[in-house]
Structures are given as structure tokens and as C-alpha cells.
N, C-alpha and C positions, 0 to 999 in steps of 0.2 A: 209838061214836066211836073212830076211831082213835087210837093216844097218840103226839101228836106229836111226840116227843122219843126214840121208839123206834126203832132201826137195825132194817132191813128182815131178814128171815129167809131170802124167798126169795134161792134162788141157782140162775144158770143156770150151763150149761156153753156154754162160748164158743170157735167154733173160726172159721181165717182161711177166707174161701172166695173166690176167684180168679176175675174178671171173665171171665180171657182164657179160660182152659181148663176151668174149672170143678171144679179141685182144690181140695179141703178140707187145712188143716194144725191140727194139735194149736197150743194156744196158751202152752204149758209155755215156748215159748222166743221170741225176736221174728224176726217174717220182715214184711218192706217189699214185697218183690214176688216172685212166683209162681218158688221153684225150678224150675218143669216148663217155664212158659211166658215169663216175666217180666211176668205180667200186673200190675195192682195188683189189693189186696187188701180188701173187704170183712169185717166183723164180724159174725157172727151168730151168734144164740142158739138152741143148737139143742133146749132146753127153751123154747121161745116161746109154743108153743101152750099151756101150762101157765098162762099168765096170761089168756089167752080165758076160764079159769073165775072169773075177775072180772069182771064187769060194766062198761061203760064209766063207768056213773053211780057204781061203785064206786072205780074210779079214780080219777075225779075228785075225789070225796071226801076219797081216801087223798093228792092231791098239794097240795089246798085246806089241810087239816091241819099239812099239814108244811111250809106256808109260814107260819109263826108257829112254827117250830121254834128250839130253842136250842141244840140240838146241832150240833155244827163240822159233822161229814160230809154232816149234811142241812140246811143253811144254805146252800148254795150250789146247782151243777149236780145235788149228786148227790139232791135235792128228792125226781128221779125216777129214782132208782136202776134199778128195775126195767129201766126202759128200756133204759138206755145199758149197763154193763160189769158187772151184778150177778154179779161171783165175789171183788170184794174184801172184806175186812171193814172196820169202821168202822177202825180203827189205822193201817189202809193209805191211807187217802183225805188228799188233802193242800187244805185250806181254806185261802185270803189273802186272800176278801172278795171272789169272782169269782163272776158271773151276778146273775141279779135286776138287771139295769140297770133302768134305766126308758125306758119310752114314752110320749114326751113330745107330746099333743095339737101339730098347728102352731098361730099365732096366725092371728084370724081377718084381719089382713091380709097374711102369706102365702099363705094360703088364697083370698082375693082377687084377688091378685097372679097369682093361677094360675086365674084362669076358676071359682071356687066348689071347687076341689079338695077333697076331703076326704084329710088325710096329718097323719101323724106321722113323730118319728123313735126307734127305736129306738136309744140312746145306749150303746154296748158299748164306746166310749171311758171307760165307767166303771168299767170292771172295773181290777184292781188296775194290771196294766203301762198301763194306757191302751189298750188295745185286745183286740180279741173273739180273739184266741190264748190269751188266758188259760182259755180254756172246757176248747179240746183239751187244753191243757197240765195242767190242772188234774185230767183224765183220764189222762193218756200219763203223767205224775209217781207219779199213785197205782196205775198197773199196775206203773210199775216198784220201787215198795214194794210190791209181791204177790209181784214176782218175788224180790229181795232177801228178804221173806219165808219166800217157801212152794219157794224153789228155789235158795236160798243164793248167788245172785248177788252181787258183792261190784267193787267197782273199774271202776263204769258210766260213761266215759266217753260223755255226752251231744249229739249234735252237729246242726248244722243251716244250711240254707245262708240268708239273710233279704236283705231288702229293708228290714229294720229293726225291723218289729214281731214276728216271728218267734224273732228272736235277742233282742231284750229279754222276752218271756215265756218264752219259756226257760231263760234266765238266770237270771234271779227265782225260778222253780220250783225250780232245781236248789240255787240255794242256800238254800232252804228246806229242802227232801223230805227228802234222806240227806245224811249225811258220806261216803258210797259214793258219790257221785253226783260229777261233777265235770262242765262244760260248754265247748265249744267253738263257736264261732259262725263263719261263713264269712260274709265282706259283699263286694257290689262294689265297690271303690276308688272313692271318691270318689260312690258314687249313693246316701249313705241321710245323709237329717237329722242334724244334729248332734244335736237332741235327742236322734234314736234310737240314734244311737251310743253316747251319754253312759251310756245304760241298762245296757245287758249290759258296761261297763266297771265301772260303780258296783257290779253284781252281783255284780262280782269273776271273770266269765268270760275265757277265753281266747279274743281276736277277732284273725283274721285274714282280713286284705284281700286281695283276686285284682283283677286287672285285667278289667274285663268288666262285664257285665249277671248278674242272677239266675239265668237259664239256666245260664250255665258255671260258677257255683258249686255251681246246683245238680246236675251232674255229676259236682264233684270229690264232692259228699259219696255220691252213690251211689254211684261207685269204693269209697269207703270204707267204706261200708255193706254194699257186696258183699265185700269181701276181709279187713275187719279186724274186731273185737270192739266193735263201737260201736252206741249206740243214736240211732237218726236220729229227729229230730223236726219232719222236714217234714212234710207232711201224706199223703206216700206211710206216715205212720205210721198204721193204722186205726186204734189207740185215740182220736189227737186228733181224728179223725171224728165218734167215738161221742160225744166231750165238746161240741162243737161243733153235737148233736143239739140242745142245750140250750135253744137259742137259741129254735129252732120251738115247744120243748114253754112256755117263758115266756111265750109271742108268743100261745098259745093259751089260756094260762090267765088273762092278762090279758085278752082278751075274753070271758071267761067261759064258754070253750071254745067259743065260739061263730064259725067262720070263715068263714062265709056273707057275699060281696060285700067279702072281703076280696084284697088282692094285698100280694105283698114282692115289693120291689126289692131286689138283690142286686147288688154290684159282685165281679164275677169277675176274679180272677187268675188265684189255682196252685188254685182251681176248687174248693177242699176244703168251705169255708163254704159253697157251694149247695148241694152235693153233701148234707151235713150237716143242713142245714136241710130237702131232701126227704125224705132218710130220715128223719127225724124226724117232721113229717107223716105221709109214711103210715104208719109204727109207730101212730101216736095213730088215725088212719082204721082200719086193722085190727084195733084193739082196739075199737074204737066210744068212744073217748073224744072225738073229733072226729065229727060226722056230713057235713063239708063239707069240700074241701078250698080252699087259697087259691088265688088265680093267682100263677104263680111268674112274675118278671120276671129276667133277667139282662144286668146292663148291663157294656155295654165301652168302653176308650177304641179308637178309629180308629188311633192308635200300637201299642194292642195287642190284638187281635179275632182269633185265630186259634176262639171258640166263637162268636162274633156270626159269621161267614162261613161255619163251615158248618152253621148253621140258619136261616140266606138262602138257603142252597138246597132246592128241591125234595126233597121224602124220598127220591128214586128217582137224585138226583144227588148225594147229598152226602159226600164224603168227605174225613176230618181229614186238615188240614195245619196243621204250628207257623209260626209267621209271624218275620221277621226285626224286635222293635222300635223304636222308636224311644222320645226323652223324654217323662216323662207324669208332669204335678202328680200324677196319682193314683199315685205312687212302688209300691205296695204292690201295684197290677195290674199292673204292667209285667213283663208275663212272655210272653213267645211259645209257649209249651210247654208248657200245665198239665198237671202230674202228674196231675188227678185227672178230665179231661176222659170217660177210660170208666167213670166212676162217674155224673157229669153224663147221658152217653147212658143208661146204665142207670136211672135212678131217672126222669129226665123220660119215659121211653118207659110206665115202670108210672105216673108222674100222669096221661099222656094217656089211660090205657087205664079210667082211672076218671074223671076231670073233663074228657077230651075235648080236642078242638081247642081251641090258644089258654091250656091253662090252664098250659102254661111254653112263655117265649118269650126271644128275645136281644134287645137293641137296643142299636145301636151309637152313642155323640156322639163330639163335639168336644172338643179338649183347652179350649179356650175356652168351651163351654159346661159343664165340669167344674167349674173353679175361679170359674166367674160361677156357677155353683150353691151351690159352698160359701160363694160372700161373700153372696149372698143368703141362705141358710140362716140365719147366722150376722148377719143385721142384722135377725133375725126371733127370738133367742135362743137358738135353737141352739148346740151346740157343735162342729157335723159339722168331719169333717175332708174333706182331698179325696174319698175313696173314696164318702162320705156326699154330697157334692156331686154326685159322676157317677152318685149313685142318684137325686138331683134330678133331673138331667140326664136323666135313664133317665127318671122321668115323665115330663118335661116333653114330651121325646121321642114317649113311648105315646100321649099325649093328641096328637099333631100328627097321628100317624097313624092314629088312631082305636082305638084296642089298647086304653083304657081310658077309662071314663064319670067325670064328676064326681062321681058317688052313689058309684062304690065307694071303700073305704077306701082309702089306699096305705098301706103303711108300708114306710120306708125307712128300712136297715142302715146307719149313721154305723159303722162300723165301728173308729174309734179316736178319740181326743180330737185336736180341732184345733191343739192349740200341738204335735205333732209333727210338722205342716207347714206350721206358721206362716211356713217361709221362704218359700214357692209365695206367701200373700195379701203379704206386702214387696215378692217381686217384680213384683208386678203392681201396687202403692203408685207402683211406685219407676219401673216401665215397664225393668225390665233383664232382663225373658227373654230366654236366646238364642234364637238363628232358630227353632232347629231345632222350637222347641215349637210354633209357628205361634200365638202368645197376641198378640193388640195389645187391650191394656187399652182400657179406656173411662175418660177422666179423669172422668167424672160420679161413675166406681165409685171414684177414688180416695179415702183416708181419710189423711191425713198432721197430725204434730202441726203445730200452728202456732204461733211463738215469739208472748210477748204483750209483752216489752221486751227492748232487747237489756242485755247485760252493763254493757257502756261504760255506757249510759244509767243503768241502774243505781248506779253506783259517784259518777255528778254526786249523787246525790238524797238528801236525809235519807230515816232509816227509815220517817219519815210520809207524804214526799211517792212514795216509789217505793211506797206500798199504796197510795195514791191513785189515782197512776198506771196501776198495773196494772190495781186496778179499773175504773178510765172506758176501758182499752181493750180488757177483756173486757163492759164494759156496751156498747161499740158494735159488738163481735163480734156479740155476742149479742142484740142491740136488745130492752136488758130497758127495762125503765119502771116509773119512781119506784113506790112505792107510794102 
């Protein structure tokens, strides 16, 4: 038996390898996309085959073990070291209480509500910042303590462009990891949650606003990434890929490696987390720690589908374009341009080449069907946020069009906690969306307090008589009956 409390031995060597051109770079220093071609860049271990001579059922074994560990560095993502970035040592690995979320059965009248569905949600709103950035971060942190390290890095200015959740895990990392470390976060005026702004302020980061959408910030930071001495941590970053693998390898160990008649729903933005969740997958199929793999679903909002449109087309027609967005409750997909869309082509072309037709697919809803997924979610106990919604939505969707049977599993990515977009369920309380979202509430769906006496009335009435009061007219709210 393994000793669970033991940091792993092996170690690979890890070099970047380039979608567009198929250059390899040493991993000594950080590169975001391909000097030769400006492709993005992939993580690979080029000692990989060197774990083939573990057995899948060994594996299993070795990550079963170390989920009852005590130790920081294997308490969290790095469970499965081997997998994701094995050249750190344990000193380098930065732990806040990230991964291991849980998978939370639906109840069985959600489950009803939906034709016998069978679904869960996977809650990565519970990782420390509130949402599933913490995984990469918690990766792309502890490389950059290797680098500080083993290469005397020193005055890392950490930067990132966000929708909100991006820059709050960030944030959080950096003021953790090093006193070397310092972070800047880029947001667009006026388009992310107050909550999530609150975050990377309270972090103590440097946040600046640009006028715009996510796109044109995430511009200025590549400018800046390409010309000046910065470490960028969008997800053009591959380490926060590798961390992000995490998610898959949990997903599988929770069914007891068993992913036969399963599917994940995935809400795509800047495309990194599917991306992340395939290759993770088939890492686990290539080792034979998997013997199945899931169906991969990728859900988009209609405001923003530049991956949903071009795998509606025909294989023989389809070629990417970024699409211009528009507003979307799902705040955190609102992206016309995913950085990480030739990683998406790469890794769904090797699932199909092993699970065939059908086992990754896009499906496109409604801003209206998003946010009525998350109030459903969430009146079933749930804590999805939007993004987790429009993975509802993504089922609800697959089942109309026949994409998915009631027998199989679903499980679907809540990808952050709901009160950082509690604004999106008010406004739809409150019926004050602008046009542009194309939302018209359904008053049946609204939830609003209701006064049970006013003030005035109150201020007539002894102490006695205004408990009295109150109570006889929440007993005829609520048509209790005497005992």
C-alpha cells in the first residue's frame, strides 16, 4: 500500500508544444504562444510513457490513497501529480483548499421535472475564490514558485484580463504564493459583478478598467505579454490547463473510475476548462486508468457561440470565425474569441477517433433558457451559478434533440458559486433586464420578500399586540392550522 502522505518521486520533463506549427520550447522560462507561428501552446510530458509501466489498476490505487492524505501539496489538485506538471517539488506547490468539490446527486424532483433525467452537478463554486479558476491557478502559482526557485526569477508581475472570476483567482493566488509575486487584473468597465469585483480588490490587486468587452482586454494583455516582462494568466497560460485537468481526473475517481454512460456538460467561453477536462480524459484512457470515455457536451449562449457555429457545420465546411457578442447572464462565457478554441479542435478530434461520433458535441440556448436553468437548479438546492444554468440548459437542450437518453448520467459544471451572480436571479425578480438580453421573466418564476406589517402599523400597537399581529398574518400567508 501506498503511503499516503508521501510526495510523489517521479518527475517528468516538460516541454511547450505548439498547436499551429508544431514547435517544441524548453519550459525554463514562460512562453503563451508559439514564437515561430503564434500558435497556443500545449503541455507535454515528454517522460510520459514512463508511467505506462504502472498499471491502470495501479494508479488507481496510488490516487484512491492519497485521497485521505494530510499533506498540503497532495490535498488538493496535485492528488495526481503525475499527471498534470510533475517537475515541481512539494515546497513549490501552493494549497488554499482548491479541488475535491463535490458531486452533488439532483433531487429526485429535478430529476422528474426533466423526463426521469439522470444528473448531477458538479459544484467547483466551492473551491476557495468561488469558482473552478482556482484549479489552473493553483497550478500556474506553484510553477511560478519553481521558477522563482530553480531560476531565480524575482519581481513577477502577474497579470490577466477577466470577466471576474479570472481576476479574483488570481488575485488570491498571488497574495498567497510569493512576496515576488505582485498581480494586476484588467476588467471591462462596468461588465463584472460587484461581487466579483469586491474580490481581486479585497486581494489587495491592482485592477484596471478598459472600456469594452473581454476581448479587447484580453488584447491589451497579450500586447503586454508579447513585449514586456509579465506573467499572464489567462488561459493562453498552459500550466492553468494542466491544473484545470483536475477536474476530469475527480469526476472519474468519484465514479469509481468507472465512465461508462456518462456525459459532462461544459459551459464554454475562453474554451480553456473543456479544453482541460479532455485532456485529462484521455491522459486517464491512455494510461488505462479509465477504460471508457464520457460524452463530452459544450454548451453556448446564442449571444456568444463563435464554438457552437462551427461544429453545426458539416466537417467538410466548417471554418472558425469569432463572433461580435452581445449581453449574457452567463457573464463568464461572454467571449467572442476563445483563446483556446485550437486546443478544443485538437483534443475533440483525438475523443472522436476513440469514442466515435457524437461523443463531443456543441449545443447552442437561450439567454432565457440560461438563467431559468439556474433558478431551477437552485430551487432544487443547488447552488449553480449562471454558467451552471446554461449547462442545464445544454441538457435540457440535448434531450430535445435527441443527443442524450434518460439512462445516461449527465453531469454538469456549476462552475462558480451563485451569489456572484446573484444580480442576473434580482433582475429577473425585479423584471428590470435591458432589451438587449432578450429575458421576459415569467412572474410564476418570481420570488420577492413580502412585508407581513407595515412600520406605521407597528408603532399603533403594544409589544403584545404587534406579535400577535404578525403572527395571524403569516398564519394566513401560510394557511397553518391550529394544532
Amino acid at each position: 500500500m501506498a503511503d499516503k502522505n508521501a510526495f510523489p518521486t517521479y518527475r517528468g520533463d516538460m516541454e511547450y508544444f505548439c498547436l499551429g506549427c508544431g514547435a517544441r520550447y524548453d519550459t525554463t522560462e514562460l512562453h503563451y504562444t508559439c514564437p515561430d507561428c503564434g500558435g497556443v501552446f500545449l503541455l507535454q510530458d515528454k517522460n510520459f510513457d514512463a508511467l505506462r509501466e504502472t498499471s491502470g489498476e495501479e494508479w488507481r490505487e496510488i490516487f484512491d490513497t492519497r485521497a485521505g492524505s494530510k499533506n498540503d501539496p497532495l490535498r488538493g489538485i496535485f492528488r495526481f501529480y503525475e499527471l498534470m506538471a510533475p517537475v515541481m517539488d512539494d515546497k513549490d506547490i501552493v494549497f488554499l483548499g482548491e479541488g475535491n468539490t463535490p458531486i452533488v446527486q439532483s433531487s429526485p424532483q429535478l430529476s422528474a421535472e426533466l423526463d426521469g433525467q439522470k444528473l448531477a452537478f458538479k459544484n467547483d463554486g466551492q473551491n476557495p475564490s468561488a469558482s473552478f479558476k482556482d484549479r489552473g491557478m493553483a497550478c500556474a502559482f506553484s510553477f511560478l514558485n519553481y521558477l522563482i526557485r530553480t531560476q531565480g526569477a524575482d519581481d513577477i508581475l502577474a497579470v490577466c484580463a477577466s470577466t471576474g472570476d479570472t481576476s479574483a483567482a488570481a488575485a488570491l493566488y498571488a497574495s498567497y504564493a510569493s512576496d515576488k509575486i505582485k498581480s494586476a487584473v484588467l476588467l471591462p468597465q462596468g461588465k463584472v459583478t460587484p461581487q466579483q469585483l469586491a474580490q481581486p480588490l479585497g486581494s489587495g490587486a491592482t485592477v484596471l478598467e478598459i472600456p469594452g468587452v473581454f476581448d479587447d482586454c484580453m488584447k491589451v494583455v497579450e500586447h503586454l505579454a508579447d513585449n514586456y516582462q509579465v506573467a499572464l494568466l489567462n488561459s493562453k497560460n498552459a500550466w492553468r490547463i494542466l491544473g484545470q485537468e483536475s477536474y476530469a481526473f475527480e469526476l472519474a475517481q468519484w465514479y469509481d473510475w468507472d465512465l461508462e454512460g456518462k456525459a459532462v456538460f461544459v459551459p464554454v467561453g475562453n474554451a480553456g476548462n473543456i479544453t482541460a477536462i479532455m485532456s485529462g480524459f484521455l491522459k486517464m484512457y491512455d494510461l488505462g486508468i479509465i477504460t471508457a470515455l464520457p460524452r463530452i457536451f459544450g454548451v453556448q449562449s446564442h449571444h456568444a457561440d463563435p464554438v457552437y457555429r462551427y461544429y453545426a457545420e458539416a466537417p467538410e465546411k466548417r471554418k472558425y470565425a469569432p463572433v461580435e457578442v452581445e449581453p449574457s447572464v452567463a457573464q463568464a462565457a461572454m467571449i467572442g474569441n476563445p483563446v483556446s478554441f485550437p486546443r478544443v479542435r485538437y483534443f475533440a478530434e483525438k475523443f472522436e477517433a476513440i469514442a466515435g461520433e457524437g461523443s463531443f458535441q456543441v449545443v447552442q440556448v437561450s439567454e432565457q433558457d440560461i438563467i431559468e436553468g439556474m433558478l431551477l437548479a437552485n430551487r432544487h438546492g443547488h447552488i449553480s451559478c449562471t454558467q451552471g444554468g446554461e449547462c442545464l440548459a445544454g441538457l435540457v437542450k440535448a434531450r430535445q434533440l435527441g443527443l442524450i437518453s434518460a439512462d445516461e448520467t449527465a453531469i454538469l459544471d456549476a462552475t462558480a458559486h451563485m451569489l456572484k451572480f446573484i444580480g442576473f436571479q434580482n433582475m429577473y425578480y425585479e423584471n428590470t433586464y435591458p432589451a438587449e438580453y432578450g429575458i421576459t421573466p415569467k412572474p410564476e418564476l418570481a420570488n420577492m420578500p413580502e412585508l407581513v406589517i407595515d412600520a406605521e402599523s407597528k408603532e399603533k400597537l403594544s409589544a403584545q399586540d404587534y406579535t400577535v399581529a404578525c403572527a395571524s398574518s403569516i398564519v394566513e400567508k401560510l394557511g397553518l392550522k391550529h394544532r
